[in-house]
C-alpha positions in Angstrom: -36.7 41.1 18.3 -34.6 38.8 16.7 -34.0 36.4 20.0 -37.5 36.6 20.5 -38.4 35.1 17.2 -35.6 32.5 17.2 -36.5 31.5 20.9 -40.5 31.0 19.5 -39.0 29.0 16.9 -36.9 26.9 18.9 -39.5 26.2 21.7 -41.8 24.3 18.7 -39.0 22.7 17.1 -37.9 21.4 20.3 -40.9 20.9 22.2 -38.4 21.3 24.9 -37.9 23.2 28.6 -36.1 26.1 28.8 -35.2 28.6 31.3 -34.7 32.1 31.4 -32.0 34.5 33.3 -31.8 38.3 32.7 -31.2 38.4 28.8 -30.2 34.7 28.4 -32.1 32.0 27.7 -31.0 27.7 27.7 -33.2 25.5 25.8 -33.0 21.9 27.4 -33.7 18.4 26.3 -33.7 15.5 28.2 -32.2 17.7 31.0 -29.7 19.2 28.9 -28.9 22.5 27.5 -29.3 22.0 24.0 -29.3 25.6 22.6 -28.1 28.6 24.6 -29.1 32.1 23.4 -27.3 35.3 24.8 -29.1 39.0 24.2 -26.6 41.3 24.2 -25.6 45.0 23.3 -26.7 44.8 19.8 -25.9 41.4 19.7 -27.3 37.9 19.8 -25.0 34.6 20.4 -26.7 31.5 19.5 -25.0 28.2 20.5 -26.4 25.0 19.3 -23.8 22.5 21.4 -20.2 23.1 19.7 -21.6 25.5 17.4 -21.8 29.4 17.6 -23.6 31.6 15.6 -23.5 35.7 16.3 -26.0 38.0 15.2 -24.9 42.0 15.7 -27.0 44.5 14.5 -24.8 47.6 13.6 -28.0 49.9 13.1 -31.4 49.6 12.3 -30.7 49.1 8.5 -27.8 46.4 9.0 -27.4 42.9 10.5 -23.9 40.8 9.9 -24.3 37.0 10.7 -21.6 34.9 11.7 -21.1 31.3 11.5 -17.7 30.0 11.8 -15.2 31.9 10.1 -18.0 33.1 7.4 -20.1 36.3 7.5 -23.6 37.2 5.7 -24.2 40.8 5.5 -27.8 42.1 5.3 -28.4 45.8 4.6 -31.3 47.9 3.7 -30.9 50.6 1.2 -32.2 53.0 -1.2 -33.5 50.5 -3.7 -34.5 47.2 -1.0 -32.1 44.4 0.7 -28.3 43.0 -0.3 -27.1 40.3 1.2 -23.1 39.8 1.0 -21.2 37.0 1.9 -17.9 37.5 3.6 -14.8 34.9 5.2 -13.8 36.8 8.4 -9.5 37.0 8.6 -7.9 36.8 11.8 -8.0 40.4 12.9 -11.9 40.5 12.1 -12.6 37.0 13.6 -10.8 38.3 16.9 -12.8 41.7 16.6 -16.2 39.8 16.3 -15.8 37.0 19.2 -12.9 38.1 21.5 -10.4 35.4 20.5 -8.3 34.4 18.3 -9.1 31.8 15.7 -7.9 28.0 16.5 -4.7 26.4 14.6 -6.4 24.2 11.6 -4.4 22.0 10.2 -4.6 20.2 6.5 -5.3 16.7 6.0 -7.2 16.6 2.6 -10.6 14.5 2.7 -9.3 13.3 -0.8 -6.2 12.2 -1.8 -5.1 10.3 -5.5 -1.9 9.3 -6.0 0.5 7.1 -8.3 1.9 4.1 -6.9 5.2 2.8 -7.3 8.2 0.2 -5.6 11.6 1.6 -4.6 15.0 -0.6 -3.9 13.2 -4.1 -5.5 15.2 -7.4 -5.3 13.7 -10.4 -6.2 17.3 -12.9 -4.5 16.0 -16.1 -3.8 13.5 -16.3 -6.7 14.4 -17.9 -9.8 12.3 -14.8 -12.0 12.5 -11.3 -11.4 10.5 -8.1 -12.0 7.6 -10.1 -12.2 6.4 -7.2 -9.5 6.7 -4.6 -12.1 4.0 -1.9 -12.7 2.2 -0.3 -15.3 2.4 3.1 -13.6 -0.4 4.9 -15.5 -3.1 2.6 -13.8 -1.5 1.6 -10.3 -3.3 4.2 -8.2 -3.9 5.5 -4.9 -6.5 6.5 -3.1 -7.8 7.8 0.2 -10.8 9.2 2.1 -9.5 10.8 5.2 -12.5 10.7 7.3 -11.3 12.3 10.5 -8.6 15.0 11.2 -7.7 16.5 14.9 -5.4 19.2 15.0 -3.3 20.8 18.0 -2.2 23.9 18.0 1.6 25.1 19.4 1.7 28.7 20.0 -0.6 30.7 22.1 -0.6 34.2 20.6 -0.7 33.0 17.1 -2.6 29.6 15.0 0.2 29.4 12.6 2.2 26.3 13.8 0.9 22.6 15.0 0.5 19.1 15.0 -2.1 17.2 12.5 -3.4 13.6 13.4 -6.6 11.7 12.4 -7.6 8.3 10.4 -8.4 7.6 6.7 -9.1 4.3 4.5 -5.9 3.8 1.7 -6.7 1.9 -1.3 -4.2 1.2 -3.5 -4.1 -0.6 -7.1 -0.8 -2.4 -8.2 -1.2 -3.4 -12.0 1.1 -5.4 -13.1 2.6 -4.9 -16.5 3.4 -8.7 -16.7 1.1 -11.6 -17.8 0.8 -12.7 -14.1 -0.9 -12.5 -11.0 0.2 -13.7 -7.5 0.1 -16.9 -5.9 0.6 -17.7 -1.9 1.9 -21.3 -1.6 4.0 -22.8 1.4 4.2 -18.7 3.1 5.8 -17.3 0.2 4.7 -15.2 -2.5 5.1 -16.2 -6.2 4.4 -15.2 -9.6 1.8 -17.4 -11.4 2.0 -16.8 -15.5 -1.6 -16.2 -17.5 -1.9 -18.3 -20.0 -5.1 -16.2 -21.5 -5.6 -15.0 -25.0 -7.3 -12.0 -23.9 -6.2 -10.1 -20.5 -7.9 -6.6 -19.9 -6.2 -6.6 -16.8 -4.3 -8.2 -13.5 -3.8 -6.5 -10.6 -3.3 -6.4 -6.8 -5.6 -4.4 -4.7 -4.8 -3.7 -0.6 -6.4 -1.5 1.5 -5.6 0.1 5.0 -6.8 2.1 7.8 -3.7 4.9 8.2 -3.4 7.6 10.8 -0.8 10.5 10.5 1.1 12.8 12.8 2.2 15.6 11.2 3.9 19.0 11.9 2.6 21.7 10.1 3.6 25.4 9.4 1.4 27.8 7.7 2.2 31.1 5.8 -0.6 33.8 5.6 -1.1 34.8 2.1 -3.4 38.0 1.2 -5.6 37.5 3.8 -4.5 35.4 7.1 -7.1 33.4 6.0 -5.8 32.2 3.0 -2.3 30.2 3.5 0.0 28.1 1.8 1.2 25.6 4.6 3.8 22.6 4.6 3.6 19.7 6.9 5.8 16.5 7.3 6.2 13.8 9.6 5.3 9.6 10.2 2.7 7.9 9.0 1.3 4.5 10.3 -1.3 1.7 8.3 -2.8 -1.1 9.8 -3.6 -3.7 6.3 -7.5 -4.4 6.7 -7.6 -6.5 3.7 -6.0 -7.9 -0.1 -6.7 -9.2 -2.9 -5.5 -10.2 -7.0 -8.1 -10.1 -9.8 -7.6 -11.0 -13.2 -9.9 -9.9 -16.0 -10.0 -11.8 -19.1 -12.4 -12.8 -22.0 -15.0 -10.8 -20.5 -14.5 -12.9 -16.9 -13.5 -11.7 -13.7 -10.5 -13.7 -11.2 -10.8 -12.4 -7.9 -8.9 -14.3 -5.1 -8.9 -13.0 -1.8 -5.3 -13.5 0.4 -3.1 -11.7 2.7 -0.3 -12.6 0.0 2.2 -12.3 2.8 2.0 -8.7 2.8 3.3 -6.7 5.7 -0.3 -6.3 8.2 1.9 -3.3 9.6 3.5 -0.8 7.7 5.1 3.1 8.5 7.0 5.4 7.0 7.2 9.5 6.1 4.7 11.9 4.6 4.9 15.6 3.4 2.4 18.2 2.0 2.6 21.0 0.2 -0.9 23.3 -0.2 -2.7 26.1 -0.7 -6.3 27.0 0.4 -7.5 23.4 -0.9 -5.4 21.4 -2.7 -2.3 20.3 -1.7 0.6 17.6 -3.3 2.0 14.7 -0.9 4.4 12.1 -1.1 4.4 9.0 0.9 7.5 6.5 1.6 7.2 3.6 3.6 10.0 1.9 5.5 8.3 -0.9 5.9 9.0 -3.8 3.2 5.7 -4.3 1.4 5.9 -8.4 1.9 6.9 -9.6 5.4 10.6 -11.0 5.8 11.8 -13.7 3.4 7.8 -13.9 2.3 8.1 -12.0 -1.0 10.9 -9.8 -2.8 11.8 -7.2 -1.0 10.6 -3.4 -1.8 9.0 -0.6 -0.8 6.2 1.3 -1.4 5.8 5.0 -1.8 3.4 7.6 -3.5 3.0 10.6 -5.3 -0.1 12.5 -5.6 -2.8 15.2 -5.3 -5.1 16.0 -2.1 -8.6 18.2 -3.0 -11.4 19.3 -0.3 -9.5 19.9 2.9 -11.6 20.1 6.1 
């Protein structure tokens, strides 16, 4: 009854072909199957392109819906319906589908972080420190839009590798009354002279991919894991610039400032369920070669809402 009903509904959605064979039937568009639905023993799989959803009907009085590694449970009882909501472990996943669930790695789709400089010199400049931070507002942060992950072991989804791409933003403010000056293809400081300064900073942002090893640890559940992952990652600089704000009046002045367009280093996470801290160290200096002092980046923080 219940492929029946989803098949009518599909057919006007779709307004599309579809063809039928024993108890399966393909809904196509354009020539395409677009939804594929399987009557089984108790048992209807619904795919919608990558997307599976199971429907088993245990008895006449309850249906368990699966989507992913979640589960809604509908029953009938004494006094009307309950519906429960349920995340499937390993074993149960396994039971419902046949297989065992994929390796999915961690890469949070938010990160925030503190930014700081390691192993500054300033030779060759008649100032120094004139690259100095106020650390409690030179933040990091960074939408990770796209994560891939590759499992290593074929029995169990425990162990793997973790790649994708994200934006980086990252605030420096200084904690000197300067801001930053490119003249001749070499960085300087250039000294405020302004009563009132709310603020001078330098703002970068870069398009950064990881690769990461990761190991996971079931916890309670198999679904529920702490994991730790480490391993290289690479930033290609997409743009930079300084703004002052003073007196009400915003200084914005847009430059590469001789800073590295290229830039790699090392990365680690450690997690649970959703949240996760990371560190980030760059080898790369964070002005090109005899373009700026030398130093180099690196970041602590917090990742939230993992994929």
């Amino acid at each position: 009854m219940f492929g029946r009903i989803l098949l009518s509904f599909m057919l006007i959605m779709f307004s599309a072909q579809y063809m039928m064979a024993q108890d399966t039937v393909r809904v196509k568009v354009l020539g395409k199957n677009a939804v594929t639905v399987i009557d089984g023993m108790g048992k209807t799989n619904v795919q919608v392109g990558d997307n599976s959803v199971d429907v088993n009907s245990f008895d006449n009085d309850t249906v368990k819906i699966r989507l992913g590694r979640k589960a809604i449970v509908i029953a009938d009882g004494w006094h009307g319906s309950s519906v429960d909501f349920d995340t499937l472990d390993d074993d149960e996943f396994e039971k419902w589908t046949g297989h065992r669930p994929k390796f999915k790695g961690h890469w949070a789709l938010f990160e925030m972080g503190v930014n700081s400089f390691a192993n500054a010199t300033y030779a060759g400049f008649p100032e120094s420190n004139w690259m100095d931070l106020n650390h409690n507002k030179s933040y990091e942060v960074n939408i990770n839009f796209l994560r891939y992950s590759i499992g290593l072991q074929k029995q169990h989804n425990t162990i793997g590798l973790v790649t994708g791409l994200g934006l980086n933003w990252n605030d420096y403010r200084f904690s000197n009354r300067n801001t930053l000056s490119n003249e001749n293809g070499v960085t300087s400081p250039v000294y405020l002279t302004y009563d009132n300064i709310d603020k001078t900073k330098l703002n970068t942002l870069y398009l950064q991919a990881p690769l990461m090893f990761e190991f996971q640890i079931p916890i309670n559940k198999s679904y529920k894991r702490a994991y730790f992952s480490g391993g290289v990652i690479g930033g290609l600089r997409l743009g930079s610039h300084t703004k002052v704000k003073h007196s009400g009046t915003k200084d914005k002045n847009r430059d590469d400032f001789n800073i590295s367009p290229f830039r790699y280093g090392a990365t680690a996470r450690i997690g649970y369920k959703g949240i996760n801290l990371f560190a980030t160290y760059y080898f790369t200096p964070f002005y090109e070669s005899n373009r700026g002092p030398e130093m180099y980046p690196f970041t602590i923080g917090l990742g939230l809402v993992n994929w």
